[in-house]
C-alpha positions in Angstrom: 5.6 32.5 -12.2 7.5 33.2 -15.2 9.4 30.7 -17.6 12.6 31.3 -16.0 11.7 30.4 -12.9 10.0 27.1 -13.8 13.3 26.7 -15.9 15.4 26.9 -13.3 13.6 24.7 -11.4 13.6 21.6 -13.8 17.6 22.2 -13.7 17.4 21.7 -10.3 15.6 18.9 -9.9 17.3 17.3 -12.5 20.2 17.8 -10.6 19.4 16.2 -7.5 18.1 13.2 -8.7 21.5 12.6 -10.6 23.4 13.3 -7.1 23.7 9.9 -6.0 25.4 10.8 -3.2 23.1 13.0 -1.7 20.3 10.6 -2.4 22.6 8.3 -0.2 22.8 10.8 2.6 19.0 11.4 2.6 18.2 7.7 3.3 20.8 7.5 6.2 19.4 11.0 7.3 15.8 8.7 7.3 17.2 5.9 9.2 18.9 7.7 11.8 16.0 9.9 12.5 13.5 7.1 12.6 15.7 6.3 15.3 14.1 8.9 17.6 10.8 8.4 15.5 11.2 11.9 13.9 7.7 11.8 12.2 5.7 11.5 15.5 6.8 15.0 16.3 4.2 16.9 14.4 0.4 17.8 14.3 -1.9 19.3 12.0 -4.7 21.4 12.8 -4.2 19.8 16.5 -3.5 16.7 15.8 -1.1 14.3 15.3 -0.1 13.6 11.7 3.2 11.3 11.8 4.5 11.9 8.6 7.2 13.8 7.0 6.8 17.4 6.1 8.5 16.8 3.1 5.6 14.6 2.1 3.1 16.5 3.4 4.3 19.6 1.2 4.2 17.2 -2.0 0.9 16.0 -1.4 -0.1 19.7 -0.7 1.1 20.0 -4.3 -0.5 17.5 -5.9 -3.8 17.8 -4.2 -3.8 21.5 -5.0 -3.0 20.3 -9.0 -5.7 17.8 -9.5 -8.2 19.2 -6.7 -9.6 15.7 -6.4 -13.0 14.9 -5.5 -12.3 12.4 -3.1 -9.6 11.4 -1.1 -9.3 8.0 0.2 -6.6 7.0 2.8 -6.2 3.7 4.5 -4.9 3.9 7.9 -6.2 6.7 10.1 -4.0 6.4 13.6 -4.2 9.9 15.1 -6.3 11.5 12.0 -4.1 14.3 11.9 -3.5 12.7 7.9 -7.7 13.3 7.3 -7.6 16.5 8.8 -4.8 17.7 6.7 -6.6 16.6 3.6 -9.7 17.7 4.7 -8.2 21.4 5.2 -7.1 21.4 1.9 -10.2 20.4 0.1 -11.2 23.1 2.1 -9.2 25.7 0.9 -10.1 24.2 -3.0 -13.6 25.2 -2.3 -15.3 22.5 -3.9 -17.8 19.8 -2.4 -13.9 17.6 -2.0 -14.5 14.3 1.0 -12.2 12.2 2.5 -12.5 8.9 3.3 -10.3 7.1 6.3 -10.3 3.7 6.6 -8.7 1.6 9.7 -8.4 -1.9 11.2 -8.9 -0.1 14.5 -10.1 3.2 14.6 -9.5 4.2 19.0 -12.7 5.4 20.6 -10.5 8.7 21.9 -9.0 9.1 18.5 -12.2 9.0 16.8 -13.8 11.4 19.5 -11.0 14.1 18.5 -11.6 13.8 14.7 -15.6 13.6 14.9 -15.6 17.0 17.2 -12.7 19.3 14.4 -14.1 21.9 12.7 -13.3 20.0 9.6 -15.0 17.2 10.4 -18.0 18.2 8.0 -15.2 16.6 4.9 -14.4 13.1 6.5 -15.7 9.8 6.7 -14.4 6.6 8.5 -14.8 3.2 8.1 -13.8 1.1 10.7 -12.2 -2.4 9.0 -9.3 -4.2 7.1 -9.0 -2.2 4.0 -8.7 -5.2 2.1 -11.9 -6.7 3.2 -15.0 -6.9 0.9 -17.7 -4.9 2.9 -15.3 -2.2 3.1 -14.2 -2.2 -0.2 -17.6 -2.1 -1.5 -18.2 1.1 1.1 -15.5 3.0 -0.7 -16.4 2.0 -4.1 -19.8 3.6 -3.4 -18.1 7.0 -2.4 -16.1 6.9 -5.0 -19.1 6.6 -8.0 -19.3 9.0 -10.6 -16.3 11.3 -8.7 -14.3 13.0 -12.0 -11.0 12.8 -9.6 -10.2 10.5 -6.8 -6.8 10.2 -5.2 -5.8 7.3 -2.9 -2.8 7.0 -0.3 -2.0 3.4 1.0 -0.7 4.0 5.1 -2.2 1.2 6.9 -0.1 -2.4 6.8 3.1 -2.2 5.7 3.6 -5.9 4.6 4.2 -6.8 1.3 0.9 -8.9 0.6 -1.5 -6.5 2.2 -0.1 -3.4 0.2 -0.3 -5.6 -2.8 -3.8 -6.8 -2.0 -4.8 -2.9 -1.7 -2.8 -2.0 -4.8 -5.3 -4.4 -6.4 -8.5 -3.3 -5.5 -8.0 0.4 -4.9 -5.9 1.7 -7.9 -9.1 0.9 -10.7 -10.2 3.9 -8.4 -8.1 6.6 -9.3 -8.6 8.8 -11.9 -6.1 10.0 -14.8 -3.8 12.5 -14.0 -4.4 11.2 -10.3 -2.1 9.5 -8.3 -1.8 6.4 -5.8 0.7 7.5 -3.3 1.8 4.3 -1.5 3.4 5.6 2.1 6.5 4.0 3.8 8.5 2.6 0.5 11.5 3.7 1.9 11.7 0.4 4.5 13.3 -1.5 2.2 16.3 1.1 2.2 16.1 0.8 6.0 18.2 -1.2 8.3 17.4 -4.6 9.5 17.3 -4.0 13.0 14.8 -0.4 12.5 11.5 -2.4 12.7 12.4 -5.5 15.3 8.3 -5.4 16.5 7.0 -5.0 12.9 6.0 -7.6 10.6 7.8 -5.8 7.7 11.2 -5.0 6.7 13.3 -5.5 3.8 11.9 -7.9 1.3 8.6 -7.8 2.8 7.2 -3.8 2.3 5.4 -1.4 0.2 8.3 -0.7 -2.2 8.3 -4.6 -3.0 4.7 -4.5 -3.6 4.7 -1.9 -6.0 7.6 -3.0 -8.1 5.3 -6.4 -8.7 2.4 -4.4 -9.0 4.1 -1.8 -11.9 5.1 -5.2 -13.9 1.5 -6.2 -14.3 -0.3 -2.7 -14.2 0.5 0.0 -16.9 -1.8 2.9 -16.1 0.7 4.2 -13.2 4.4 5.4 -13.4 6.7 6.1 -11.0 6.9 10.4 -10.2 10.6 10.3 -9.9 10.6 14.2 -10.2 8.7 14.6 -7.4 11.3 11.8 -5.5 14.2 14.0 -6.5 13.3 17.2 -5.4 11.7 16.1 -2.0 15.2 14.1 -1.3 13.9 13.1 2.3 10.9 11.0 1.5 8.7 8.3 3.0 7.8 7.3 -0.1 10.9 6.6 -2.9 9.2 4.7 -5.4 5.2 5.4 -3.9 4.7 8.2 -6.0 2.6 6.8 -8.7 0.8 9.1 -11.2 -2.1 7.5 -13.3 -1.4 7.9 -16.8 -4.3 5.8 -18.6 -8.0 5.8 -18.1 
């Protein structure tokens, strides 16, 4: 691509994350999709990935950029996530794994994901991600890897995505990130999560602003934030800056 383009391309960005109002319009676009739970519409390779394909193109970027060694997710559900990074480690070419770890990983679920073609790339864990055994599993996987990447999707509340914040990020490399999933519920109405232990004041965004005030090896990607607009994730973007 030549200079221009990538010139052009900076302007724009810029743009749109000064356009207050059209971030506005994205997060009420968010809420009122949620509504008819927009991201359980979409699979991956045949299965079902429940996230936003705006977020799944940004990590396709970022994966494709650092072409990380491992990548460790926390919260499997459907596994149409692990398959999706598992296809792209494929494409990379390299020797790339992913690691899923779950509370509860469903017998049927687990069936579905063990039997894909891709299946050769993943490994599960079955266990809070916050719990020691497991912690020291992935710790193991993650030894002498040059680049690891982690994404936080499993328990939304505020202490559990801190706890993880804690012991996973000494795992990520420089350059890396830490992508910490479902920020955006503390731009959400009250009355989107009724059944859920979370909401506002009590989420992954408020975890990561305490966790940025005591850690300095991550920043906030706010370029990324601004050109994806419709985003999961405001504020979970976090690229490691420091060894």
């Amino acid at each position: 691509m030549g200079n221009g383009f990538e010139t052009e391309k900076v302007k724009n960005i810029q743009a749109l994350g000064s356009d207050e109002q059209l971030r506005l319009a994205s997060i009420r676009w968010i809420a009122d999709a949620s509504r008819h739970k927009y991201s359980y519409n979409f699979t991956w390779m045949g299965r079902p990935i429940i996230q936003f394909p705006q977020d799944m193109v940004a990590m396709q970027e970022i994966v494709w950029r650092i072409k990380p060694d491992l990548i460790i997710e926390t919260g499997i559900a459907h596994g149409g996530s692990l398959i999706y990074y598992a296809s792209l480690l494929e494409l990379i070419g390299k020797d790339g794994r992913v690691c899923g770890i779950d509370a509860d990983i469903r017998e049927h679920n687990r069936t579905e994901i063990e039997k894909h073609p891709l299946a050769k790339r993943i490994t599960m864990i079955e266990g809070s991600s916050i719990e020691a055994s497991v912690v020291q599993q992935v710790r193991e996987l993650a030894k002498e890897k040059d680049n690891v990447l982690v994404v936080l999707d499993s328990d939304h509340t505020h202490e559990h995505v801190r706890k993880e914040l804690e012991l996973y990020s000494p795992l990520v490399t420089r350059e890396s990130y830490l992508v910490v999933c479902d920020t955006v519920i503390e731009n959400m109405p009250h009355d989107l999560f009724p059944d859920r232990p979370w909401g506002k004041g009590n989420n992954p965004k408020t975890a990561v602003w305490e966790f940025l005030q005591k850690n300095d090896r991550f920043v906030i990607d706010k370029d990324l934030e601004s050109k994806l607009l419709i985003t999961v994730s405001p504020d979970g973007y976090l690229r490691c800056i420091k060894d």
